[in-house]
MDTraj code that builds the backbone (N, CA, C; nanometers):
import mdtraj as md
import numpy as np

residues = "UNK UNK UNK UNK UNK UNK UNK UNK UNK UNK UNK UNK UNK UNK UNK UNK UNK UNK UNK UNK UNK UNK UNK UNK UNK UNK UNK UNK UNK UNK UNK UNK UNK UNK UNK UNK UNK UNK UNK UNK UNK UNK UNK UNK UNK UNK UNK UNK UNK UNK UNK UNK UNK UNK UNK UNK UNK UNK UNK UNK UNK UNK UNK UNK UNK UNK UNK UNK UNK UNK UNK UNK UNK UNK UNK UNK UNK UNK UNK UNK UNK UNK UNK UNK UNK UNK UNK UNK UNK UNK UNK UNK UNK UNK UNK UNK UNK UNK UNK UNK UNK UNK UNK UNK UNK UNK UNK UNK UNK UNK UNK UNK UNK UNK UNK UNK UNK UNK UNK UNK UNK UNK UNK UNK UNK UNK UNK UNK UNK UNK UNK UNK UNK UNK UNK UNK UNK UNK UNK UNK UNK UNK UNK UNK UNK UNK UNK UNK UNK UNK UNK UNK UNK UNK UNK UNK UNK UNK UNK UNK UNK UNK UNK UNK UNK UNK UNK UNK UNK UNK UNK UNK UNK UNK UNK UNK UNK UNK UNK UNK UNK UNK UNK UNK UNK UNK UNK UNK UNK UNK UNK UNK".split()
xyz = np.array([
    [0.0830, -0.1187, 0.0000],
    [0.0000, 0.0000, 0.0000],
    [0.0873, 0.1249, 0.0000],
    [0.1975, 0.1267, 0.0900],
    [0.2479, 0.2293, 0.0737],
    [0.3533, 0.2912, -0.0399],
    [0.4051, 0.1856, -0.1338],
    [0.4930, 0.1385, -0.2046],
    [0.3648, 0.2047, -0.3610],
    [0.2172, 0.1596, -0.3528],
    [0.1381, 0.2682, -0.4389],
    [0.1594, 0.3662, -0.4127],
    [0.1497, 0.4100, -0.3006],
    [0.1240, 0.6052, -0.2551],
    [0.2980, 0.6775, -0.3183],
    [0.3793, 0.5775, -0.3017],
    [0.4983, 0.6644, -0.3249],
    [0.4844, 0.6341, -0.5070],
    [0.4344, 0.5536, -0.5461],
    [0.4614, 0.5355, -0.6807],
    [0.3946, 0.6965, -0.7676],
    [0.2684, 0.7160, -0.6853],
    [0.1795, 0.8823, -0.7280],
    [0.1099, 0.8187, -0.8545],
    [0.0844, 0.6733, -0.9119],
    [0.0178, 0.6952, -0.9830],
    [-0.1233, 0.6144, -0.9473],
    [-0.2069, 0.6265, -0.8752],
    [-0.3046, 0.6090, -0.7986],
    [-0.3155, 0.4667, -0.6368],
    [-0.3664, 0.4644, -0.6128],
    [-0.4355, 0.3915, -0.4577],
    [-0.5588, 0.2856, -0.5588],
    [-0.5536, 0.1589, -0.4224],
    [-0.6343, 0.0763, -0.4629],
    [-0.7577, 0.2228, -0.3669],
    [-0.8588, 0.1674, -0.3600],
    [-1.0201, 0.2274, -0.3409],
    [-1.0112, 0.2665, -0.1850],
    [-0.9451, 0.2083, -0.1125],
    [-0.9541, 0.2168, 0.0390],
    [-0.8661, 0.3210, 0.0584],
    [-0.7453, 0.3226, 0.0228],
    [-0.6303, 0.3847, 0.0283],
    [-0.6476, 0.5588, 0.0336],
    [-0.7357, 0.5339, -0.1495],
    [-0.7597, 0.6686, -0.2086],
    [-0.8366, 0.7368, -0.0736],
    [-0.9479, 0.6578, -0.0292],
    [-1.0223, 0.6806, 0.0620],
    [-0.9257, 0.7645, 0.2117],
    [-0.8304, 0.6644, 0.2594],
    [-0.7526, 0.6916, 0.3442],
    [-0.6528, 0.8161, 0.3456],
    [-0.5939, 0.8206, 0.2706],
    [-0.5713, 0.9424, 0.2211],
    [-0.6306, 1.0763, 0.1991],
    [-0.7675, 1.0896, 0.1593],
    [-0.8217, 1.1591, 0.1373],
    [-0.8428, 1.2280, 0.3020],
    [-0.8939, 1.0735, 0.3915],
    [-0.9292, 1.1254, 0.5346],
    [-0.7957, 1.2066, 0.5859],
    [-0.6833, 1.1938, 0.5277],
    [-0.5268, 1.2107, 0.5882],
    [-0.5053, 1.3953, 0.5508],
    [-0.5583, 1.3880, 0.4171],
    [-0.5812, 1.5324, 0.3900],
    [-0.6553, 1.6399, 0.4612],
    [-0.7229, 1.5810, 0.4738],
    [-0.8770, 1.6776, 0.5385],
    [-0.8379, 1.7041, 0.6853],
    [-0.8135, 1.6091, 0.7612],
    [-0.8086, 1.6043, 0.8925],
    [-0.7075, 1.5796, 0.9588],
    [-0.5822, 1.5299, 0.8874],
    [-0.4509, 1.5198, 0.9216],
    [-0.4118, 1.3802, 1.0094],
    [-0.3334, 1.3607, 1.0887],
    [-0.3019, 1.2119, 1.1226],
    [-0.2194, 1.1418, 0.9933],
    [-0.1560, 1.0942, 1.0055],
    [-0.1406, 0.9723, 0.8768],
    [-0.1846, 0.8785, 0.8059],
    [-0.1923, 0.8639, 0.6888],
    [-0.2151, 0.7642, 0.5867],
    [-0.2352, 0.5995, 0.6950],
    [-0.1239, 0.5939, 0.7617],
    [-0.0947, 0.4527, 0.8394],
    [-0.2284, 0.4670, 0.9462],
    [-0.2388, 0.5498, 0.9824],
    [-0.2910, 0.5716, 1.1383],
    [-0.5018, 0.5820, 1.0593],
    [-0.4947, 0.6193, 1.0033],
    [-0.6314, 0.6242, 0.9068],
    [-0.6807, 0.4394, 0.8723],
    [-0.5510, 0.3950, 0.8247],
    [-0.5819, 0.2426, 0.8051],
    [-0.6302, 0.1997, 0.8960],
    [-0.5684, 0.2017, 1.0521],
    [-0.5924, 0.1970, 1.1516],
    [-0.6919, 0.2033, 1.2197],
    [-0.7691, 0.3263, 1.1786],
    [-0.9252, 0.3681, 1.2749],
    [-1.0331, 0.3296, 1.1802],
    [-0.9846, 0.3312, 1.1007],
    [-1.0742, 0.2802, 0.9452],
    [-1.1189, 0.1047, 0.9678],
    [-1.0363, 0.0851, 1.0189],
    [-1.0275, -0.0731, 1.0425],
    [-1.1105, -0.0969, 1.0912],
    [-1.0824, -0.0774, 1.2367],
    [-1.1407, -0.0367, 1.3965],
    [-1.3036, -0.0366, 1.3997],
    [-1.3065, 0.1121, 1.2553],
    [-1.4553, 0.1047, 1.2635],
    [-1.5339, 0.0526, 1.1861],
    [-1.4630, -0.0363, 1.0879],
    [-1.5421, -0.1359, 1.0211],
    [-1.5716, -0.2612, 1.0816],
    [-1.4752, -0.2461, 1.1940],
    [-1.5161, -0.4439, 1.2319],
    [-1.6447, -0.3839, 1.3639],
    [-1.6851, -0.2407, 1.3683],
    [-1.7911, -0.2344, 1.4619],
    [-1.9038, -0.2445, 1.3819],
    [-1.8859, -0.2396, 1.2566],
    [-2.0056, -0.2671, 1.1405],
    [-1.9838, -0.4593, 1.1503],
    [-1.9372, -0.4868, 1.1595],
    [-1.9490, -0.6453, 1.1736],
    [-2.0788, -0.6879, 1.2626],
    [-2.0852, -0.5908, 1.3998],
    [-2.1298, -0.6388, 1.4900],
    [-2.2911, -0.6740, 1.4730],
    [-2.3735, -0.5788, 1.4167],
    [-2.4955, -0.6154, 1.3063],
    [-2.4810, -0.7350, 1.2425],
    [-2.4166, -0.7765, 1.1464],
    [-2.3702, -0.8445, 1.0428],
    [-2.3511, -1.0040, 1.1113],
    [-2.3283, -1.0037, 1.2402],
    [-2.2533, -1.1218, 1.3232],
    [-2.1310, -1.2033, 1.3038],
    [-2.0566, -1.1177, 1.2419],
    [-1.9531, -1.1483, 1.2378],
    [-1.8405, -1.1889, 1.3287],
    [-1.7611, -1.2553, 1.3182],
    [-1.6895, -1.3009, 1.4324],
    [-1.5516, -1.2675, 1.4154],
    [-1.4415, -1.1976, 1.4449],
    [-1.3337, -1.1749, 1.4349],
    [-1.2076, -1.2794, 1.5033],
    [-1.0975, -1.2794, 1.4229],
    [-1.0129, -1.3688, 1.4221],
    [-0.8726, -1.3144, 1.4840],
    [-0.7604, -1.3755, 1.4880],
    [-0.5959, -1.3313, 1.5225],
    [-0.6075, -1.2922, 1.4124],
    [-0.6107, -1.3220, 1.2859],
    [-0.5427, -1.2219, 1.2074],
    [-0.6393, -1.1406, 1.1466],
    [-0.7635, -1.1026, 1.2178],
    [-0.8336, -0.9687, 1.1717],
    [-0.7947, -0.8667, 1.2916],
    [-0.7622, -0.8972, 1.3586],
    [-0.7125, -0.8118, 1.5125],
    [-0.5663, -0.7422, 1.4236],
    [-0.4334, -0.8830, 1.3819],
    [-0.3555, -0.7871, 1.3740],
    [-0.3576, -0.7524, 1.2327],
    [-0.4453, -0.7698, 1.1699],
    [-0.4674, -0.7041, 1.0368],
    [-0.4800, -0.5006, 1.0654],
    [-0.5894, -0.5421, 1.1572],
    [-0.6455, -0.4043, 1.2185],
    [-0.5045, -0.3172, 1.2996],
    [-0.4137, -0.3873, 1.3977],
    [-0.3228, -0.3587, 1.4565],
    [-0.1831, -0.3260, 1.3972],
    [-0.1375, -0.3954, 1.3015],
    [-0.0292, -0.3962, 1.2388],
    [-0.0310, -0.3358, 1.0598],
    [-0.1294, -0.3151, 0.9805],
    [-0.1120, -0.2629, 0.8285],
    [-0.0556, -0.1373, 0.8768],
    [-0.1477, -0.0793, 0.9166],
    [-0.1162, 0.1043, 0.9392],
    [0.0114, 0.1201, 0.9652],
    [0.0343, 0.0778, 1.0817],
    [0.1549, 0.1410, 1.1330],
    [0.3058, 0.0506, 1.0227],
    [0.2841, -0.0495, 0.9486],
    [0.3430, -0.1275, 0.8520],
    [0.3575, 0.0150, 0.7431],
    [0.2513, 0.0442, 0.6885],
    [0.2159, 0.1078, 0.6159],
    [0.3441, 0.2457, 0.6778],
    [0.2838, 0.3083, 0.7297],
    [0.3820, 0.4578, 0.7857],
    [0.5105, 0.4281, 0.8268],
    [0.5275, 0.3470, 0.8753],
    [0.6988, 0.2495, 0.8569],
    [0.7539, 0.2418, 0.6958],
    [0.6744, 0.2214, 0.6015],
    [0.7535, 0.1434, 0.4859],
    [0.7563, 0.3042, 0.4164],
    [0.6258, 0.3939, 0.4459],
    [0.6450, 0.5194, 0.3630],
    [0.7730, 0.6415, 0.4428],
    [0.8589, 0.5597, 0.5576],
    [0.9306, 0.7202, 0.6266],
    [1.0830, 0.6117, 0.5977],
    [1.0704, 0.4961, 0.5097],
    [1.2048, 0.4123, 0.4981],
    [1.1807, 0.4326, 0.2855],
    [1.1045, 0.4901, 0.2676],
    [1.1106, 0.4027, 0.0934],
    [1.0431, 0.5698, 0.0474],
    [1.1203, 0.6190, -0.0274],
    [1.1035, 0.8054, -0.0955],
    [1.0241, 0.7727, -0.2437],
    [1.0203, 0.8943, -0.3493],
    [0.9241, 0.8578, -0.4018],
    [1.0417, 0.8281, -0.5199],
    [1.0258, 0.7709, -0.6340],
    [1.1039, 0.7544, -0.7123],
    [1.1427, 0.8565, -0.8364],
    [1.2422, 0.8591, -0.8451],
    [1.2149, 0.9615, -0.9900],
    [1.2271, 0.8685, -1.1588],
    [1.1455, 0.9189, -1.2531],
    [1.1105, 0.8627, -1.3353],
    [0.9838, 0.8085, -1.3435],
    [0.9144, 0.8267, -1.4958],
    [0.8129, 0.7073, -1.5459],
    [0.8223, 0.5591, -1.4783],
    [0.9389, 0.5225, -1.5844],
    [0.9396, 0.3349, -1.5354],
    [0.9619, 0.3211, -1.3793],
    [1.0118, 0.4074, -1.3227],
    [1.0370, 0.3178, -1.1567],
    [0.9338, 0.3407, -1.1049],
    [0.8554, 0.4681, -1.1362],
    [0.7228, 0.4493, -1.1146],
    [0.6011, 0.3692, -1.1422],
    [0.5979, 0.3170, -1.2569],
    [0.5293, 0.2214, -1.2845],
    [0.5870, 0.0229, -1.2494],
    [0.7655, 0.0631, -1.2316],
    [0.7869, -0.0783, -1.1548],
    [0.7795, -0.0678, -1.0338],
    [0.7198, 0.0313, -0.9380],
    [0.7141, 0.0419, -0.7841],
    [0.5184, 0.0157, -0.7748],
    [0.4678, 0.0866, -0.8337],
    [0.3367, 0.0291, -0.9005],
    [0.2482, -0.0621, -0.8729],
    [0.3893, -0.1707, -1.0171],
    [0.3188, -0.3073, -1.0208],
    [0.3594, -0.3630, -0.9178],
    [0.4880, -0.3546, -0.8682],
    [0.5379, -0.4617, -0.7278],
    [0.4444, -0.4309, -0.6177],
    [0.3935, -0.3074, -0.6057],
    [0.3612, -0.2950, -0.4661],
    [0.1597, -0.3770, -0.5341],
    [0.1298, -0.3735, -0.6066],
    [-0.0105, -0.4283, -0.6903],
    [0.0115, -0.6094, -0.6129],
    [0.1369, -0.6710, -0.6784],
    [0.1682, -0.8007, -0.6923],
    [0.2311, -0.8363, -0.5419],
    [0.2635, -0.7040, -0.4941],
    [0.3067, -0.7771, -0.3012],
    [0.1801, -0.8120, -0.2547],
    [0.0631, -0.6496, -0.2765],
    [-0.0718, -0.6614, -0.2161],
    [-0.1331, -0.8303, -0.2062],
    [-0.1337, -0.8639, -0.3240],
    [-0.1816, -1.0076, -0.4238],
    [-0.1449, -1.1160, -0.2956],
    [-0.0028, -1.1097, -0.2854],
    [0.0468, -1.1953, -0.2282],
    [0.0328, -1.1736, -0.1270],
    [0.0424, -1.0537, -0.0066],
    [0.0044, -1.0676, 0.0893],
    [-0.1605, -1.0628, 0.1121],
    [-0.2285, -1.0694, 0.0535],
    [-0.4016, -1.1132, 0.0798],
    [-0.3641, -1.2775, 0.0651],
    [-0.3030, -1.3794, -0.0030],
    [-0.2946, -1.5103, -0.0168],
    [-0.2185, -1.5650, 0.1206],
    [-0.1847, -1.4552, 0.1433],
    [-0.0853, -1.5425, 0.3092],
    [-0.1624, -1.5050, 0.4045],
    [-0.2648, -1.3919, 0.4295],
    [-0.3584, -1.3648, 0.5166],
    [-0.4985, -1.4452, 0.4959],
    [-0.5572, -1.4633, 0.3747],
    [-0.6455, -1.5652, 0.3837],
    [-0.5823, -1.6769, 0.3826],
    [-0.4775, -1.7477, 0.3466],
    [-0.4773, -1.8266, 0.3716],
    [-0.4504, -1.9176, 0.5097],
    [-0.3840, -1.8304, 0.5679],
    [-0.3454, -1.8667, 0.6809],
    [-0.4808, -1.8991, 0.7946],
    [-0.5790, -1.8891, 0.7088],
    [-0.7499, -1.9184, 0.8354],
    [-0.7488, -1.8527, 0.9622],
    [-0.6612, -1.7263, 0.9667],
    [-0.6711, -1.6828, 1.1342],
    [-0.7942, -1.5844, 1.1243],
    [-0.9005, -1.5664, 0.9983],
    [-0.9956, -1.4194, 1.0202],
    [-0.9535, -1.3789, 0.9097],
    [-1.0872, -1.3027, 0.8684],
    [-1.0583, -1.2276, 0.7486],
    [-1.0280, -1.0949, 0.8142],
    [-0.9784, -0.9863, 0.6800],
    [-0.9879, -0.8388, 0.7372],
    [-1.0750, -0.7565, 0.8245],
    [-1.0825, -0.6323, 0.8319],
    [-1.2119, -0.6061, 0.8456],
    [-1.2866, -0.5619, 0.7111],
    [-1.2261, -0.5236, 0.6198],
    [-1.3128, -0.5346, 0.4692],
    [-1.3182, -0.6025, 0.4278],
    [-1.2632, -0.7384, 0.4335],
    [-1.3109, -0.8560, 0.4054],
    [-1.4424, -0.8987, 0.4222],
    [-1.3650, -0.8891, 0.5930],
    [-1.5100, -0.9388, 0.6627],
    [-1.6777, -0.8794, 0.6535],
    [-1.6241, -0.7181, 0.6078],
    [-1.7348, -0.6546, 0.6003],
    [-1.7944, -0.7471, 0.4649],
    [-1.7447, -0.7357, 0.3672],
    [-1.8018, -0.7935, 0.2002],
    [-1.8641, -0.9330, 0.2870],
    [-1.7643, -0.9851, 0.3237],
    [-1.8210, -1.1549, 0.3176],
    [-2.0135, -1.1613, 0.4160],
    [-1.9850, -1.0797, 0.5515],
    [-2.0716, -1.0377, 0.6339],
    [-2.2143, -0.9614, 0.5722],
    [-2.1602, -0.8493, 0.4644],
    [-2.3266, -0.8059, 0.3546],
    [-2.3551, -0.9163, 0.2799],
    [-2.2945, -0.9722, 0.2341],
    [-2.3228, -1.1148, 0.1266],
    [-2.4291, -1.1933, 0.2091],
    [-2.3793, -1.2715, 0.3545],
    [-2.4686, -1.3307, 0.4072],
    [-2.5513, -1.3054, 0.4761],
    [-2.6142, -1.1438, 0.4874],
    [-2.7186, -1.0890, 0.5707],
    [-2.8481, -1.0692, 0.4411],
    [-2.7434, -0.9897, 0.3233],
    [-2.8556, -0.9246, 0.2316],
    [-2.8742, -1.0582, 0.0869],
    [-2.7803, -1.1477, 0.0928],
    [-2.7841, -1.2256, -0.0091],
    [-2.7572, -1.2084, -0.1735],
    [-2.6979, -1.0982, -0.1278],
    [-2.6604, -1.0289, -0.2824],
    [-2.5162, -1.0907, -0.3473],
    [-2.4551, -1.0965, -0.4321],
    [-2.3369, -1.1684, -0.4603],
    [-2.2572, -1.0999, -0.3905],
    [-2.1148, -1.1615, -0.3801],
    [-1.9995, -1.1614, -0.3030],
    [-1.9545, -1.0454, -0.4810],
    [-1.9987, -1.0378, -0.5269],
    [-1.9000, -0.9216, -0.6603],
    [-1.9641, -0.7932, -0.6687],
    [-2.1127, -0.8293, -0.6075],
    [-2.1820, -0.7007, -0.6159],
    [-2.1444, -0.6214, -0.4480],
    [-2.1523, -0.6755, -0.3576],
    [-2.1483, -0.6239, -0.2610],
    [-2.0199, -0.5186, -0.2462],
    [-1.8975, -0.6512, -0.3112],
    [-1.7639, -0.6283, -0.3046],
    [-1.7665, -0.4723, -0.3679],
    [-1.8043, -0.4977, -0.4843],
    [-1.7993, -0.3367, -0.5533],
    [-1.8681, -0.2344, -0.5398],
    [-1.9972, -0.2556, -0.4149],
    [-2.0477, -0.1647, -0.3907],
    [-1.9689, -0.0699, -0.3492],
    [-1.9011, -0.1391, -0.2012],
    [-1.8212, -0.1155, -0.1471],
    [-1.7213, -0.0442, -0.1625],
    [-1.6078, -0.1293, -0.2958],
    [-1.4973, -0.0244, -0.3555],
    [-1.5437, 0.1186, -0.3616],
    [-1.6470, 0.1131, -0.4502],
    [-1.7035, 0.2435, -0.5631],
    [-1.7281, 0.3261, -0.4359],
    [-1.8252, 0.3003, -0.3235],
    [-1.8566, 0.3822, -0.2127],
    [-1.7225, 0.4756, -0.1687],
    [-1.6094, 0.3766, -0.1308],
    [-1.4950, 0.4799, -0.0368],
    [-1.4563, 0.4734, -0.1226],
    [-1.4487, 0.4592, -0.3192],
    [-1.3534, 0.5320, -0.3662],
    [-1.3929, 0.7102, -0.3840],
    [-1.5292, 0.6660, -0.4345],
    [-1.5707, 0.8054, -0.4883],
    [-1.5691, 0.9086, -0.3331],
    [-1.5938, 0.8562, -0.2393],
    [-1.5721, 0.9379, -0.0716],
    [-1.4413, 0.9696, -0.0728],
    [-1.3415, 0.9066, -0.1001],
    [-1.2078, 0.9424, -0.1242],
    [-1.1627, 1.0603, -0.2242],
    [-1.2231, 1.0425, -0.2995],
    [-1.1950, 1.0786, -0.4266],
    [-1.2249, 1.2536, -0.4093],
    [-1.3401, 1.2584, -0.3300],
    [-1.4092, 1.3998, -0.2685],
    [-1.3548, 1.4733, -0.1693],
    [-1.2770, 1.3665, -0.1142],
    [-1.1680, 1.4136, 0.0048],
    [-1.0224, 1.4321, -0.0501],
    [-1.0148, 1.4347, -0.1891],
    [-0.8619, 1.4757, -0.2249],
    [-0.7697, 1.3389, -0.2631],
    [-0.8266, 1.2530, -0.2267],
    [-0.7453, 1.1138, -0.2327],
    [-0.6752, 1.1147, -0.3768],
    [-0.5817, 1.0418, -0.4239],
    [-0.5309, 0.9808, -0.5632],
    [-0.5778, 0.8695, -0.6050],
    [-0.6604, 0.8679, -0.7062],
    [-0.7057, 0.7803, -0.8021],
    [-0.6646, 0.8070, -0.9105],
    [-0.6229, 0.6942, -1.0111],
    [-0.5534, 0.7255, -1.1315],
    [-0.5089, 0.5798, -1.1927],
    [-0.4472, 0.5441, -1.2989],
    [-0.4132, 0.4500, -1.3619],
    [-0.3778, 0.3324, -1.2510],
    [-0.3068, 0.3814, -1.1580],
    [-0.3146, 0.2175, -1.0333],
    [-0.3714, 0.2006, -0.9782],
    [-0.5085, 0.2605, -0.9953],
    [-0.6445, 0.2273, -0.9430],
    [-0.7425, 0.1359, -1.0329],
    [-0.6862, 0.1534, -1.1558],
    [-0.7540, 0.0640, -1.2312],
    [-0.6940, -0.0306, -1.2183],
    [-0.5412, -0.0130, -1.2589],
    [-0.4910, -0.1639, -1.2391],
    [-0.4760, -0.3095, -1.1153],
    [-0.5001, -0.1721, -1.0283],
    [-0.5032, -0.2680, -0.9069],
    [-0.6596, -0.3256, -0.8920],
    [-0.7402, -0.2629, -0.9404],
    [-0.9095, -0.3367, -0.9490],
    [-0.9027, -0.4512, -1.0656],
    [-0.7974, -0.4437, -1.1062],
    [-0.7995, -0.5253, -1.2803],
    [-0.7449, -0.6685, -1.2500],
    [-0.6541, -0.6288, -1.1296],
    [-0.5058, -0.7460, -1.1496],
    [-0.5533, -0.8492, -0.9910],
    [-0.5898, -0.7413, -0.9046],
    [-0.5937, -0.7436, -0.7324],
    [-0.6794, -0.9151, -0.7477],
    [-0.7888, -0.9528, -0.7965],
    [-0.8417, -1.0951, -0.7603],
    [-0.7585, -1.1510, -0.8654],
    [-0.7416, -1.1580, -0.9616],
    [-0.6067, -1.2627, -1.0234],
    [-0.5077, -1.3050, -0.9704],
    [-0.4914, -1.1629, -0.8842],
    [-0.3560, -1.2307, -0.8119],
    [-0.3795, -1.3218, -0.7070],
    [-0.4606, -1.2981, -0.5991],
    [-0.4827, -1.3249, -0.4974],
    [-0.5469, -1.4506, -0.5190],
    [-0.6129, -1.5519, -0.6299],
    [-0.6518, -1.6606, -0.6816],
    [-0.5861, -1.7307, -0.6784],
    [-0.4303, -1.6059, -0.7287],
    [-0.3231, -1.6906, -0.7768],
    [-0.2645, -1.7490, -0.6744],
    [-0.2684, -1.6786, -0.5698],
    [-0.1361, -1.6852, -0.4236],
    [-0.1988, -1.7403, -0.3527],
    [-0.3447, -1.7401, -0.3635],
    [-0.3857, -1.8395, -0.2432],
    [-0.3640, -1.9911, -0.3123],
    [-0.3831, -2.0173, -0.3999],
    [-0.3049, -2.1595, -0.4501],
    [-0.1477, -2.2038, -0.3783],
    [-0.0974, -2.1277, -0.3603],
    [0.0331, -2.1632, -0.2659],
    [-0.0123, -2.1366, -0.1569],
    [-0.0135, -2.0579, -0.1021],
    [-0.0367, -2.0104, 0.0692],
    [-0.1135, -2.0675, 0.1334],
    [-0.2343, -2.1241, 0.1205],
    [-0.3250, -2.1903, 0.1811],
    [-0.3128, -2.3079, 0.2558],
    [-0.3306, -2.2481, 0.3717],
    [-0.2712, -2.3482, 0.4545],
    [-0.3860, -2.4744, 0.5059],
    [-0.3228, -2.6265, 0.4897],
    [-0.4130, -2.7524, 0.4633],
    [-0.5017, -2.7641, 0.5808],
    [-0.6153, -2.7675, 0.5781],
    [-0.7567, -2.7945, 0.6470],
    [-0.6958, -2.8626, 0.7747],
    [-0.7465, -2.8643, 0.9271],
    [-0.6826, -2.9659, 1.0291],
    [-0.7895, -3.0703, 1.0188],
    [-0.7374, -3.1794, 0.9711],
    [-0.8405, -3.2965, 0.9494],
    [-0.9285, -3.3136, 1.0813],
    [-1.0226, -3.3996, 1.0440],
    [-1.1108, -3.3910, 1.1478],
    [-1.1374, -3.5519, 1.1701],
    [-1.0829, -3.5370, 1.3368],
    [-1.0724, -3.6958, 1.3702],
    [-1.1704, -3.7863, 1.3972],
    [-1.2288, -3.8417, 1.3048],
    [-1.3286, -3.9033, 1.3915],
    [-1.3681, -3.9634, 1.5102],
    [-1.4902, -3.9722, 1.6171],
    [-1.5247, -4.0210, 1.7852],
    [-1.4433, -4.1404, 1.7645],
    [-1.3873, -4.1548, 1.8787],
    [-1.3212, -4.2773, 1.9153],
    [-1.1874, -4.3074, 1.8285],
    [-1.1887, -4.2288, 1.7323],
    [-1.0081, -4.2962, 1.6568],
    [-0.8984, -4.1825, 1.6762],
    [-0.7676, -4.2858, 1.7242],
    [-0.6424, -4.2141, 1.8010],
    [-0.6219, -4.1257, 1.6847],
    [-0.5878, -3.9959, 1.7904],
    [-0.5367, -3.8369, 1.7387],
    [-0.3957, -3.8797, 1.7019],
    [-0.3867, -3.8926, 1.5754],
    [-0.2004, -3.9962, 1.4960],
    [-0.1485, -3.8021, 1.5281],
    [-0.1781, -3.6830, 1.5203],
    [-0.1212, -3.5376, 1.5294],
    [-0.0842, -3.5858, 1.6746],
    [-0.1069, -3.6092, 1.8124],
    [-0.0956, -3.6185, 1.8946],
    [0.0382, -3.7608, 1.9430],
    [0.0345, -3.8278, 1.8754],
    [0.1141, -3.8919, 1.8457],
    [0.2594, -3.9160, 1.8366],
    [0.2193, -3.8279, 1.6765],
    [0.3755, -3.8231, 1.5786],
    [0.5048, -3.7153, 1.6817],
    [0.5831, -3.7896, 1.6887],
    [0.7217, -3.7599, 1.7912],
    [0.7530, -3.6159, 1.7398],
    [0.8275, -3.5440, 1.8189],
    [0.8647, -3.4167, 1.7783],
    [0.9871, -3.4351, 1.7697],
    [1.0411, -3.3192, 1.6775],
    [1.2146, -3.3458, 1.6924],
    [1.2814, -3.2093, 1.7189],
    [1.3631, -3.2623, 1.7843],
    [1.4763, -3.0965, 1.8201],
    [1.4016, -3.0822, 1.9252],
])
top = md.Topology()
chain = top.add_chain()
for i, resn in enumerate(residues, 1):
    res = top.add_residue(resn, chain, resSeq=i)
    for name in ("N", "CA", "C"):
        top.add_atom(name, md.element.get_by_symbol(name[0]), res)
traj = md.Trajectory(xyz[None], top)
């Protein structure tokens, strides 16, 4: 995320959003992720959603990740490093959504929000999803945020990738033992 903002050629939808709040009212980009989070997983609470370890440090750790990577990484000069800071930071995003879902600790809290309207209002998981984008982009967008060519691309590329990475990352189901037959996990010897 922050690796877009230095690139200047647009924010995925949240970002633009975040930013925009960063303009208006000041605080940081990181620290916005942060309360933004916070107050989406209180929209869960309608919804019945249940929060996880890694929607806690999803909520706890992007932001301040985020304002860490933007006061260590300047903006680049040039077209191409701009557009190769861009795509990498497009294709990290990718990959880090495949190691966070996959890992089963909780979705985000915008995750959770999409997945949570899907099963209250019954509307698709693509419609909800984009309600959503379009909502805090265009709110962003009113608040000053950057939208621009890596806003498309990151709406273009962002589920390809993340299709892609959760195919590796996904971490294997804990089988389920059936009544009465020995736990072989409980078992198998440890080493070291």
């Amino acid at each position: 995320m922050a690796l877009m903002l230095r690139s200047g050629l647009g924010l995925d939808p949240w970002d633009v959003f975040h930013q925009g709040l960063q303009r208006v009212l000041g605080l940081t980009v990181g620290a916005w992720v942060t309360i933004c989070g916070a107050l989406v997983l209180l929209l869960w609470i309608p919804l019945r959603q249940r929060p996880g370890l890694g929607t806690v440090a999803n909520v706890l750790l992007i932001g301040a990740a985020m304002d860490l990577t933007l006061k260590l990484v300047g903006a680049p000069q040039g077209l191409p490093a701009r557009i190769a800071l861009m795509a990498g930071a497009i294709v990290l995003n990718g990959l880090a959504s495949g190691l966070y879902i996959g890992a089963r600790f909780g979705p985000g809290p915008r995750d959770g929000l999409m997945t949570g309207l899907h099963r209250r209002t019954g509307r698709s998981l693509r419609l909800v999803r984009t309600g959503i984008e379009v909502t805090v982009l265009v709110a962003g967008v009113l608040l000053g945020g950057t939208a621009g060519v890596g806003t498309v691309a990151y709406a273009l590329a962002i589920g390809p990738l993340v299709q892609l990475f959760l195919r590796w990352c996904t971490a294997p189901a804990a089988p389920e033992t059936a009544p009465g037959a020995p736990d072989t996990a409980a078992q198998t010897p440890r080493k070291g």
